[in-house]
Structures are given as C-alpha cells and as structure tokens.
N, C-alpha and C positions, 0 to 999 in steps of 0.2 A: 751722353748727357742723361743723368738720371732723372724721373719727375719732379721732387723737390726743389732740385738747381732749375729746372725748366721754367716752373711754375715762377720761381723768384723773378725769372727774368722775363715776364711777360710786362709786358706796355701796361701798367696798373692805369694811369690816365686816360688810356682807350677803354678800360674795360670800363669805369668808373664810368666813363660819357655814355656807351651803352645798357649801362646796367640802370643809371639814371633817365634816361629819356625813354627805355623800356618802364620803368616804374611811373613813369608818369602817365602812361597809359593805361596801365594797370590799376590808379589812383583813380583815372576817370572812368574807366570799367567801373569799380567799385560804386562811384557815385550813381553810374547808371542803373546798375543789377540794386540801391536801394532804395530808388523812385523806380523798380520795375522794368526798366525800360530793355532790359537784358537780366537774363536769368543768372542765379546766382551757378549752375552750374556752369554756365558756358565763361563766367567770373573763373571758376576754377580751373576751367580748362586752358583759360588764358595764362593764368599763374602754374599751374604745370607745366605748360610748354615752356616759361621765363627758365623754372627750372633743367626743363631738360636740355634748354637751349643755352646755356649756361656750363653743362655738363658739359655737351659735346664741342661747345665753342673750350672751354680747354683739352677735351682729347684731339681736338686737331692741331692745338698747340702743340701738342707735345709729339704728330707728326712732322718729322723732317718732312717740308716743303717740296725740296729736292726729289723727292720720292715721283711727287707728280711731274717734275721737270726732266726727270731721265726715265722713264716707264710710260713709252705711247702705247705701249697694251691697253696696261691698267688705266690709262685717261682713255682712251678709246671703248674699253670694257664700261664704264661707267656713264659716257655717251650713249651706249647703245641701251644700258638698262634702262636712263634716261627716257630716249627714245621708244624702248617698247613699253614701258607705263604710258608713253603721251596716246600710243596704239591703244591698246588694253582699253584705257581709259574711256574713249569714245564709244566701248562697246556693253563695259558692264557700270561705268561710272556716275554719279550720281548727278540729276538735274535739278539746278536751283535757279529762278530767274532766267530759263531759257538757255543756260549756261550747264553744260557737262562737264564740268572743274574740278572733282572731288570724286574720292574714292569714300566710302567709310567704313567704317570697323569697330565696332565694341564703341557706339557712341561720339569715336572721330572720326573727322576727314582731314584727309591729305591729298593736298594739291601737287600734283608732279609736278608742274610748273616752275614752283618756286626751285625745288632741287635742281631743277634743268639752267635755271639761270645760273647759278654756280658751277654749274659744270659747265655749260659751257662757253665761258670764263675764262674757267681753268684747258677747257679746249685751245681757244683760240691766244690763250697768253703760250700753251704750247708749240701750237702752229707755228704761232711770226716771233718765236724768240732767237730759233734761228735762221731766220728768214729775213730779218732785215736788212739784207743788205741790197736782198733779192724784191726788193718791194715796187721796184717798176714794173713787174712782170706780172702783167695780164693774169695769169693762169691761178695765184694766189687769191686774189680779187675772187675769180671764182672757185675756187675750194672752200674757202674760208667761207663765200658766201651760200653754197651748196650745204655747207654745215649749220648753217642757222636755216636755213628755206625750209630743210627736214622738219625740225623741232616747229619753227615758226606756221609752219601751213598746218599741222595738225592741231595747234593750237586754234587756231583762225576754225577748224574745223569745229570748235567744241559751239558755239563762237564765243572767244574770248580778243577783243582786239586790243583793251590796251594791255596784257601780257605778250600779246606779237610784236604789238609796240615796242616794247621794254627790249623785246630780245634783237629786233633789228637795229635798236637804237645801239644795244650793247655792240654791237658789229661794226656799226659804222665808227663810233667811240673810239675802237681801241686797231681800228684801220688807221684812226685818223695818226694817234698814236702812235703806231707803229710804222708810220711814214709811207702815207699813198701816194701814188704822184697827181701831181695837179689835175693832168687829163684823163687819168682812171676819177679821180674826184668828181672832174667835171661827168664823166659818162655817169657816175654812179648817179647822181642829182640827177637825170636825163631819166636811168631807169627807174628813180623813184619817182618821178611825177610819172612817170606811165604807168608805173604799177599803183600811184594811187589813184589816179582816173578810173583805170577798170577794175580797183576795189570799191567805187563808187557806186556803180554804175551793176556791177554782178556779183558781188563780195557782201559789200555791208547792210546789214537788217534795216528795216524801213526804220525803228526804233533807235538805232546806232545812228543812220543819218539827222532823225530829227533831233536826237542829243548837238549830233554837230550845226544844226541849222540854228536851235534854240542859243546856244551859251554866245553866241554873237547879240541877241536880242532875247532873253528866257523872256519877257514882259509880253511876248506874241503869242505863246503859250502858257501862261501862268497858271494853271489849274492842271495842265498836263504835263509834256516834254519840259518846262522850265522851273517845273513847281522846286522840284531839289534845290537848282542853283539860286533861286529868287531866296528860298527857305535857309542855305548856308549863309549866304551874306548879310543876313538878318543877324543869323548867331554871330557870328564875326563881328559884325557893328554892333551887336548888345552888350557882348563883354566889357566895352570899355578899360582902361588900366587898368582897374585889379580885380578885375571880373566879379561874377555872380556869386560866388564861391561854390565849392565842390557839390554838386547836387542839389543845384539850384539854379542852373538853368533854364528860365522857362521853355526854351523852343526845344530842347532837351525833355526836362522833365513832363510837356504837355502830349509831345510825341509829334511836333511839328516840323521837328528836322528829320527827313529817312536815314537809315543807317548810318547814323551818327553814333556806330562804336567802329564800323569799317573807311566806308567811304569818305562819311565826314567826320572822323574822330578830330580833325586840324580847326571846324568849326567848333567841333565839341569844347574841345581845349581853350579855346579863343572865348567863349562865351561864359566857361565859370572859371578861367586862370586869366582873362583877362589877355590885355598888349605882355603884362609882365610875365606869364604864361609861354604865349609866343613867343617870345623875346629869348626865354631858359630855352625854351626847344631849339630855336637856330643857333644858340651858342651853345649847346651839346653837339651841334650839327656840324657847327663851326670847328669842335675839337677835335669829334672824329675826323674829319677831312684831315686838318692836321697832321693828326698821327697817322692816316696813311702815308699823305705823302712822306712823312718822315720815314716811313718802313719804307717807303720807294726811293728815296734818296740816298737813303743808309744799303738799298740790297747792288749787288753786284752784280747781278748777272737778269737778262733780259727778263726772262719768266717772270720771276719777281715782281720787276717793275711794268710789265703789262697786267699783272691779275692784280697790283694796285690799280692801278689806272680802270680796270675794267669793274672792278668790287665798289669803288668810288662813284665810278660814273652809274651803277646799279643804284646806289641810293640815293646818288641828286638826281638822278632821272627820276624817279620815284617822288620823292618831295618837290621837282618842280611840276610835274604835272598835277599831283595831289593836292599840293596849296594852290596852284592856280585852276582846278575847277572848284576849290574850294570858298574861290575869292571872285568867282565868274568869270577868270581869266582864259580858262580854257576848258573844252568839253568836258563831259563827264564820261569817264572811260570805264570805271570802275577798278582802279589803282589803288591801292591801301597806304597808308604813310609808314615809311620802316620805322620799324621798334616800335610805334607807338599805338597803329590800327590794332584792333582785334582781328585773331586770323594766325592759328600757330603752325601752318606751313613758310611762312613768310618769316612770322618770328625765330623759326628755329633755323631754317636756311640760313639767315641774315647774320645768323652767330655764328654759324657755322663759317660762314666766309671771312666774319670778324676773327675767328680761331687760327684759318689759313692766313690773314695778316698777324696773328701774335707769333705763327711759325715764322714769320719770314723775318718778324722784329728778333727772335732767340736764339735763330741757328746762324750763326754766320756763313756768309757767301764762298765759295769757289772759283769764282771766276766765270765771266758770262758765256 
C-alpha cells in the first residue's frame, strides 16, 4: 500500500476530532501567553509539538500495525528503551515541583513517561492477544503485572503518582478486557487495597496525602493544600454558558488559578468558553471514543482490539480524573487533560497512539 492510498484511507473524522480539541487548546494557550500568563515561547513550543505530533500520528499510519503484533523483539526492544529512560531519568533528569519528570535539551523536555504509556499498551495488547483463552491462569496476572511494577515503581520513584496511576489503571483496563477471572479479580482488589495502605503510610509525600485529605473538604485548608481546588471551581462556575471570552478570564488573567495551562487547562476552558466550551470538548471526546471503537469493531484479530481498548481507556482515564480534580471531584494528581493541557510529551505521544489506531482503521486484518 503506497502513502497516498494510505493517507486517503485514514479515519478523517478521528483526525478532525483531534486536530480540533488539540486546537482548542492551543486557542487558549494563545489567550493566556497575551494576558502574560505563559510565554509566548512555551506558546510556540506548544504549536510545534501540534505539528510534530501530527507528522508522526501519520507516519505511524502508514506502519502496518501488524508489525508490532508479529515482532516480540521489537515490542520488547522498545519496552526496554522505555524502561531505561525511566532509569537514566532519575539520575540526570530535571526537577520541577519536587518531581524528576523531564529530561531537557536545546530548551525542551521530554517526559518518558508519556512514551512508556504507549508502549506499554502496545506490550500488554501483545501479551494477552494470544493469551485469551489462557486467562484463568494465575501466572499471566503476574507477568503482565511484573511488566507494569517495572515502569510503574520507577516512576513512583521520581515521585510522580498520578502517571503510576495512569499506568496501573492501564493494566487493570485491559485485564479486565481481556478476560480475568472473577477470583484473580477478586484477589487483584485484595492486593490493591494493600498496596494502597502501605503507599499510605511509607510511599506518599506528606504534600500528595494532604492533596488527598484536602479535595474531600479544600475549605479546611483554603490558603494552602485546597487553595488550587477552591480556585478551579471558581473558574468553572465563572464561565457561565458562553463564557468570559478568550483572554478574559479574570481568575485566569489575574493569576488566581495555578497552572491553568496544565493542570487546570479544563477550568481554564470552562471560564472563557463557557458550558458551550465544555460541552464542544466532551463531544470531540465523545467522537474520538467512537471511532476507536469503531477501529475495534472493524479489526480482526486480538492485538487490535486490546490496544483499542487500552489507547481509549488512556484517555478517559485521563479526562476523568483531570475534569474531576478540576471540578473538586477528586484529588489533585497532577494529570494534564489529553490534546488539550500544555505539555508536548503527552501531546505527541497521544498522536502518536491516534496514528497506531489510523493503522489499524487502513490495513485490513488477517485473522486473529
């Protein structure tokens, strides 16, 4: 299949919904970088990465899929480079906010993180594709979960916990998916309230627990640990239907919201696009879900239909915890909203995974 034919046959309606709710972030970047509130470089760095992310969300189109689904080298080679960035990382990596997340170079950073969560994705949709039939069996439960502990505990190391989050959540998702049995179910539930006790208790920063203490009650800390979540729901309830308009949010433009181009971009949105704002975001949200499942309905063969399911569940996990600490629903993890936060490891990753679903909408299947 030559590029041209490829290219024709890419899901235009998916690209359309991400190209769209990418820009609308980019929109409100713009408003922010001319009330000051972000530099017009880190503006451009944002609209560079749209582009590069862009680029390479069609050259992974126009990889045959298949490629990752018959080649455990190469998905394993790609796991392990993963994995030694996540290493590397902690040793020469750069700290922001108490957080070792970012490499940088010639004025960016890249977060290995976000790469890891696509890959592995694309690990574990290779895993259990041919493995479901074998899904009562103990020993898969743990490989599968041996393979996210690696990536997930180094991350925990940097400390980064809701990207550990993301990545255990991704596990259990596409366990669930690819058919656990009840009583591995039941035990996994068993080991996760034990391992979140004693991430309680020996694991998480006095600052990560008071996050978790405060979004129950922020009004007990309001000047400290609750000041962010008290300060989003303000923007959220300002907006009104048709909001402020573009750079003219006061809790925005005064500087009363914190990182309202990452964390709270969903308030940001909310406060000068208003409910109707909102509203265009979850039905761009709404299409992409859509058309993956439609790439998952349409593919043949297992792979496939696990790294939908798992590319999917990557980005509503992500917008449900990001709109609900945005809306005081739930802690503050430090989650970015896809396509829309500022933050071009995330941005380009996210396309990148959007690419491997235009693969899997243009090649036709084999047989699972």
């Amino acid at each position: 299949m030559n590029i041209i034919s490829t290219l024709k046959k890419t899901d235009k309606i998916l690209l359309a919904a991400v190209f769209f709710l990418t820009l609308i972030g980019v929109l409100e970047l713009a408003g922010m970088a001319q009330n000051g509130q972000i530099t017009t470089a880190q503006l451009g760095k944002q609209i560079a990465s749209f582009g590069i992310g862009l680029a390479l969300m069609f050259g992974a189109a126009l990889i045959d899929y298949r490629f990752f689904k018959n080649n455990s080298y190469a998905v394993i080679f790609f796991y392990a480079i993963s994995v030694l960035l996540l290493v590397v990382l902690l040793f020469v990596g750069t700290t922001a906010k108490g957080t070792t997340g970012w490499f940088r170079l010639a004025g960016f950073a890249f977060a290995p993180v976000e790469t890891a969560k696509i890959v592995l994705i694309i690990l574990l949709a290779k895993y259990f594709s041919g493995r479901h039939i074998e899904m009562y069996r103990f020993f898969h439960l743990a490989v599968s979960f041996a393979y996210v502990a690696l990536p997930g505990a180094l991350v925990l190391l940097q400390p980064d916990l809701g990207s550990a989050i993301i990545l255990f959540s991704l596990w259990m998702v596409i366990m669930l998916f690819a058919g656990i049995s009840k009583k591995h179910l039941v035990l996994l539930l068993a080991v996760g309230l034990l391992i979140a006790g004693t991430g309680w208790f020996y694991v998480l920063k006095d600052y990560q627990k008071n996050r978790i203490i405060t979004f129950v009650n922020p009004y007990t800390d309001p000047q400290g640990a609750g000041y962010n979540a008290i300060q989003s729901m303000i923007s959220v309830g300002d907006g009104g239907f048709f909001g402020k308009g573009l750079g003219y949010g006061s809790q925005i433009q005064f500087g009363f919201l914190p990182e309202a181009h990452t964390d709270f971009m969903f308030a940001s949105v909310a406060e000068e696009f208003g409910f109707v704002g909102v509203a265009l975001v979850f039905v761009l949200l709404g299409i992409i879900a859509w058309r993956i499942m439609r790439a998952a309905l349409a593919a043949e063969n297992n792979f496939a239909r696990i790294f939908c399911a798992g590319f999917l569940a990557l980005i509503f996990i992500q917008v449900v915890i990001n709109a609900g600490m945005n809306l005081g629903l739930m802690p503050i993890t430090g989650i970015t909203f896809p396509f829309l936060s500022y933050g071009g490891s995330s941005l380009i990753s996210l396309f990148i995974g959007a690419g491997v679903i235009q693969s899997i909408f243009v090649n036709p299947s084999l047989g699972s």
